[in-house]
BAKE-146950 format. One record per residue: residue in one letter; x, y, z of N, C-alpha, C, O, CB in turn; residue number from 1. Coordinates in nm, 3 decimals, decimal comma, always signed. Glycine has a CB too. Layout:
<pts>
 residuo    n.xx    n.yy    n.zz   ca.xx   ca.yy   ca.zz    c.xx    c.yy    c.zz    o.xx    o.yy    o.zz   cb.xx   cb.yy   cb.zz num
       a       X       Y       Z       X       Y       Z       X       Y       Z       X       Y       Z       X       Y       Z NUM
...
</pts>
This chain:
<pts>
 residuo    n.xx    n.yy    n.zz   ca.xx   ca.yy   ca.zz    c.xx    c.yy    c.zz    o.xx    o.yy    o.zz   cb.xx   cb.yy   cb.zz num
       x  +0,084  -0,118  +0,000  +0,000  +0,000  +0,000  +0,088  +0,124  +0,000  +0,180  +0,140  +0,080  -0,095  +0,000  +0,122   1
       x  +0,049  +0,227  -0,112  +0,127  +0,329  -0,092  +0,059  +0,457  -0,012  -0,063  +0,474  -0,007  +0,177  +0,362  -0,222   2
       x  +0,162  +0,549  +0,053  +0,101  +0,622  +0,161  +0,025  +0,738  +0,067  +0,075  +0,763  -0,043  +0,221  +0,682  +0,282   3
       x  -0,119  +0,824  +0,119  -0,109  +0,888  +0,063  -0,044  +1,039  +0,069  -0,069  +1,117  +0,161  -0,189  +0,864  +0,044   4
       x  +0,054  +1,075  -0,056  +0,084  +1,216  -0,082  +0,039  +1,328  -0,035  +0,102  +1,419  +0,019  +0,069  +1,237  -0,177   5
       x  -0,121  +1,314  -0,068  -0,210  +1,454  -0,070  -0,231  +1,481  +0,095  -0,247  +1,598  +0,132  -0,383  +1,433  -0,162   6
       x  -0,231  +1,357  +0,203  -0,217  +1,390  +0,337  -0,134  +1,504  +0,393  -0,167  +1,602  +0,460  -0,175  +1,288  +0,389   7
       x  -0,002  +1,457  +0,341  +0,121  +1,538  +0,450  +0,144  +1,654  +0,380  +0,147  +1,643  +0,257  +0,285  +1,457  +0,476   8
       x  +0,166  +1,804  +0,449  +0,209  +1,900  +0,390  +0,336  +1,909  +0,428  +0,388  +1,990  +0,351  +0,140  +2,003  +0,405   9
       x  +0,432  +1,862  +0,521  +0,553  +1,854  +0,543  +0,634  +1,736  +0,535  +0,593  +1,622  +0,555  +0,562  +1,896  +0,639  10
       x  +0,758  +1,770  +0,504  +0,866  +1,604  +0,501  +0,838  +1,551  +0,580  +0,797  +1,436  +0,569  +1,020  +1,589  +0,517  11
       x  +0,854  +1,641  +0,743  +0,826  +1,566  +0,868  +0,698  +1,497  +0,882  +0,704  +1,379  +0,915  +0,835  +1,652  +0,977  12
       x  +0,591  +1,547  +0,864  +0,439  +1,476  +0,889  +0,474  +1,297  +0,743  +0,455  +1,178  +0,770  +0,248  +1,656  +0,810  13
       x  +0,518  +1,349  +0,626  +0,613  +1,210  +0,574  +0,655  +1,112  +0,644  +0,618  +1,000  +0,681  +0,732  +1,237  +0,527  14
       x  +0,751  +1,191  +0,654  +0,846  +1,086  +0,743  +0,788  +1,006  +0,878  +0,819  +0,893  +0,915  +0,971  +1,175  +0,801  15
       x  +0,678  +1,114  +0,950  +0,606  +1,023  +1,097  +0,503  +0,925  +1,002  +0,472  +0,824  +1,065  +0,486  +1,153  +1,246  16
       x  +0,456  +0,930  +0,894  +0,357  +0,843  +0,872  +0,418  +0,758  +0,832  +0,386  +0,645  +0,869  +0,259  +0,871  +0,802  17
       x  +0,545  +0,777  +0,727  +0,650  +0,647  +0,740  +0,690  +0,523  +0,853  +0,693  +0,400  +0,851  +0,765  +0,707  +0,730  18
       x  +0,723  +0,643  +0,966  +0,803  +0,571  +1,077  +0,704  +0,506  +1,154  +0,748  +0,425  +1,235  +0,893  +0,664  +1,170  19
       x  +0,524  +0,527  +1,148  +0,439  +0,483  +1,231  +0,383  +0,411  +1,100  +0,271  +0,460  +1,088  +0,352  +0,587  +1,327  20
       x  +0,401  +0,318  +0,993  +0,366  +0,262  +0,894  +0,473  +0,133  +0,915  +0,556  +0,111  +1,003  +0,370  +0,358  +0,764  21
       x  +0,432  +0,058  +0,795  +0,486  -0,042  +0,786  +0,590  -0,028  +0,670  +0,665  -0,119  +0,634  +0,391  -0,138  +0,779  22
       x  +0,584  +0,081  +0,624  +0,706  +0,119  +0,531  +0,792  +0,166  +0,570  +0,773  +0,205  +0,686  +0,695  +0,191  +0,443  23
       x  +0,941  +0,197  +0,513  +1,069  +0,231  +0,555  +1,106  +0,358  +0,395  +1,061  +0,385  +0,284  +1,185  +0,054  +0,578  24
       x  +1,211  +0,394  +0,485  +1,287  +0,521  +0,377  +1,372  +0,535  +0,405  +1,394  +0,522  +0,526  +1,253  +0,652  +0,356  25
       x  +1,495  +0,577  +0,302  +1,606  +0,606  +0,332  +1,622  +0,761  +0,381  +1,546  +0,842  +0,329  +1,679  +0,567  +0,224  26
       x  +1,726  +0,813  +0,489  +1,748  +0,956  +0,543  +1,772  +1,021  +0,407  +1,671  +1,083  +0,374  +1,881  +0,979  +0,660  27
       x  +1,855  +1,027  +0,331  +1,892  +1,071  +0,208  +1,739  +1,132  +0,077  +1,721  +1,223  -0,003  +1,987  +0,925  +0,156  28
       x  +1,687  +1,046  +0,112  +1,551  +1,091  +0,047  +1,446  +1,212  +0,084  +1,377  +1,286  +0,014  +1,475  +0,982  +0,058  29
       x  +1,472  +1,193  +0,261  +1,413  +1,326  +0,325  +1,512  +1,501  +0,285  +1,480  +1,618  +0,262  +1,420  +1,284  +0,520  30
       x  +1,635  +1,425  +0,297  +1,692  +1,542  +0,253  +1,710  +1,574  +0,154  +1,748  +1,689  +0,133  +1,774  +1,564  +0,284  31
       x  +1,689  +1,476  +0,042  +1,664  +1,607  -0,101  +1,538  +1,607  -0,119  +1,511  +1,610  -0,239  +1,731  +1,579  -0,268  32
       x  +1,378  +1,604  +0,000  +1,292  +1,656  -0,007  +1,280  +1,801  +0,015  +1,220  +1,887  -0,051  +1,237  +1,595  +0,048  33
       x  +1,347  +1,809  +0,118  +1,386  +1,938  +0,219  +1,432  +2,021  +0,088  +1,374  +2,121  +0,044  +1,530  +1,911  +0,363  34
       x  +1,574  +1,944  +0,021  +1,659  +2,062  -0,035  +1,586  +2,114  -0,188  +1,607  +2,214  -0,256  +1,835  +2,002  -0,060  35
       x  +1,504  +2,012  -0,204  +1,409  +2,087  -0,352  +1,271  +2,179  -0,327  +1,219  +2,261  -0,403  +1,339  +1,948  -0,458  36
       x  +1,239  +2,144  -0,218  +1,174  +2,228  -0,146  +1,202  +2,385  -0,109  +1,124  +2,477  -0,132  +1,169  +2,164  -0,051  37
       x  +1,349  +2,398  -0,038  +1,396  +2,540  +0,001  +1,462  +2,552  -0,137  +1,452  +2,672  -0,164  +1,504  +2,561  +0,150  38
       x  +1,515  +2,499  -0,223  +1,582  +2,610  -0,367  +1,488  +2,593  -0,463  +1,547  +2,640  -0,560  +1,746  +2,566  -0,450  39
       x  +1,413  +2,567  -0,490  +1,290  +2,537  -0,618  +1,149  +2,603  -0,547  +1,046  +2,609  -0,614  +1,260  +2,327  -0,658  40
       x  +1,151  +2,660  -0,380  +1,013  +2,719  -0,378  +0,910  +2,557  -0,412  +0,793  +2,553  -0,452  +0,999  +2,870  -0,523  41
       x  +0,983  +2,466  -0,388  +0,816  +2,403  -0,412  +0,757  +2,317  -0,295  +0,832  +2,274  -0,208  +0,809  +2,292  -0,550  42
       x  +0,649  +2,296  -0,293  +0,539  +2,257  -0,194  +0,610  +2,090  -0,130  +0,724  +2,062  -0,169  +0,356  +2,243  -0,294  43
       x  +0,554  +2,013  -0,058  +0,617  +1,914  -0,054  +0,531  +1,811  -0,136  +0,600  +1,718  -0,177  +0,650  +1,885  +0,080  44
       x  +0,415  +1,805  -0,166  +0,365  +1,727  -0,254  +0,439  +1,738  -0,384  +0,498  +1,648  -0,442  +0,232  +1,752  -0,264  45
       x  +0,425  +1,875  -0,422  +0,536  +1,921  -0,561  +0,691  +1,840  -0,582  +0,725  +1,780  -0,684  +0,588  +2,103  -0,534  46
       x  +0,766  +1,855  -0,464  +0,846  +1,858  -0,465  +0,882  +1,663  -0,449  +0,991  +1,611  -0,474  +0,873  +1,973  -0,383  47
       x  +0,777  +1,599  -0,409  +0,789  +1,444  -0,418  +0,762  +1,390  -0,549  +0,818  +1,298  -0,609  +0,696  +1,373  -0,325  48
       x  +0,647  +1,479  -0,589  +0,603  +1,435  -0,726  +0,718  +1,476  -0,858  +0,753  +1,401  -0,949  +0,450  +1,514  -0,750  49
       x  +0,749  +1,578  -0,841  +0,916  +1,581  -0,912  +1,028  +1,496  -0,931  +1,103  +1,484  -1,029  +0,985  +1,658  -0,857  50
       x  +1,028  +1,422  -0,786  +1,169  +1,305  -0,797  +1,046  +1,159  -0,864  +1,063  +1,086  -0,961  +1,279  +1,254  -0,562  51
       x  +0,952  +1,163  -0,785  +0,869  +1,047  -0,861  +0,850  +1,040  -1,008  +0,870  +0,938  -1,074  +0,736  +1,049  -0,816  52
       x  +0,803  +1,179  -1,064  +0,803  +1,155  -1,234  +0,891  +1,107  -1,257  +0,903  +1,004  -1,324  +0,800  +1,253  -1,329  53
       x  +0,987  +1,184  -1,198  +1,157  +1,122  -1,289  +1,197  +1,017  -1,265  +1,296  +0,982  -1,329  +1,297  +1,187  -1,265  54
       x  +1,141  +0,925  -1,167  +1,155  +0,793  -1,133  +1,323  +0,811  -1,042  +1,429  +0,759  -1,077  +1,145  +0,682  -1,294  55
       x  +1,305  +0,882  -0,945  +1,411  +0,887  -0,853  +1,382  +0,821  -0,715  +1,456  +0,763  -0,636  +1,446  +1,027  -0,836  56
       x  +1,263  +0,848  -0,714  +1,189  +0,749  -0,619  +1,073  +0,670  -0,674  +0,985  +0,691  -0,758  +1,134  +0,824  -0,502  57
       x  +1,127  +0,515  -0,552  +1,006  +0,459  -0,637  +1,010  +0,349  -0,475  +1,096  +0,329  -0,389  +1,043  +0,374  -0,851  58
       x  +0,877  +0,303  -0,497  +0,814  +0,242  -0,394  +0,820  +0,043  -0,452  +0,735  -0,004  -0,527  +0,634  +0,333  -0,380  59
       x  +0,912  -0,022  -0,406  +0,855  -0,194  -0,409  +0,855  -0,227  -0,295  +0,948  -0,198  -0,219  +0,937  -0,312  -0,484  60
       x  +0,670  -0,345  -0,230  +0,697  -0,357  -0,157  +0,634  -0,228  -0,039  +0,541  -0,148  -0,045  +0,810  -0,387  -0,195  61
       x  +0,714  -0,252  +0,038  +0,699  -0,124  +0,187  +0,833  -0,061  +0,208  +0,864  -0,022  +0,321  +0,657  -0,205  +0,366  62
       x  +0,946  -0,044  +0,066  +1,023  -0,012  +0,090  +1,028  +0,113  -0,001  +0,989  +0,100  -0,117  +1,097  -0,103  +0,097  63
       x  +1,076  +0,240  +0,044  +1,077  +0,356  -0,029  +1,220  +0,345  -0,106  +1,319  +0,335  -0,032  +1,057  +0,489  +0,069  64
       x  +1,241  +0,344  -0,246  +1,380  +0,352  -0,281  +1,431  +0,507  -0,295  +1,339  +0,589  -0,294  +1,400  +0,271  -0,417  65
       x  +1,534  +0,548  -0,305  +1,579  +0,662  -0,384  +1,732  +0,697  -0,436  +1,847  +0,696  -0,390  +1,540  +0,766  -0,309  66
       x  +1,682  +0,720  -0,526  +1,777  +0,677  -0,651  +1,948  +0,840  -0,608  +1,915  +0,958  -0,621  +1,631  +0,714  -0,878  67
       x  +2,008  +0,826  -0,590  +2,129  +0,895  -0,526  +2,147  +1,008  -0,625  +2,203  +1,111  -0,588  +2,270  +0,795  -0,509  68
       x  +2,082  +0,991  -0,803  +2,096  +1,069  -0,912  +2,065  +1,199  -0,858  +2,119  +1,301  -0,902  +2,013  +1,027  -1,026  69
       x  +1,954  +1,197  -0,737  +1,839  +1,316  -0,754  +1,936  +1,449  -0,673  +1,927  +1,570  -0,692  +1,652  +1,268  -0,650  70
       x  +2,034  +1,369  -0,573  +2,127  +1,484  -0,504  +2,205  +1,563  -0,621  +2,274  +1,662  -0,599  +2,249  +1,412  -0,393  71
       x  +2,188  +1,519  -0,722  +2,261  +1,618  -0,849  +2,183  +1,691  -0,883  +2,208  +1,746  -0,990  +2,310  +1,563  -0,980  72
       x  +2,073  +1,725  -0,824  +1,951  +1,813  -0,940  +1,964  +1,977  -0,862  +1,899  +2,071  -0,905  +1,723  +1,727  -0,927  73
</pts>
């Protein structure tokens, strides 16, 4: 089951529904949520759905992946 997006307006409220879920994430993923967030001005839904189009993150499983490419953006 994937969590839903449209819930959390912050990484952090993310990340607690993560950590109180049965899914996992890597730290690295929160922080280039954070960092596309403060230099791109964008929302945090925006700013997940950005690494997701591009397939930087991707969900198998209950495991959140993220792809290391996205710290270059």
């Amino acid at each position: 089951m994937i969590l839903d997006i449209s819930k959390y307006k912050t990484v952090t409220e993310f990340h607690d529904a993560i950590r109180d879920s049965e899914h996992t994430a890597p730290p690295a993923m929160y922080a280039c949520l954070v960092k596309l967030m403060n230099t791109k001005g964008l929302s945090f839904q925006e700013a997940y759905n950005f690494l997701w189009e591009r397939k930087l993150i991707f969900i198998s499983g209950n495991f959140y992946f993220y792809d290391l490419k996205a710290d270059k953006l």
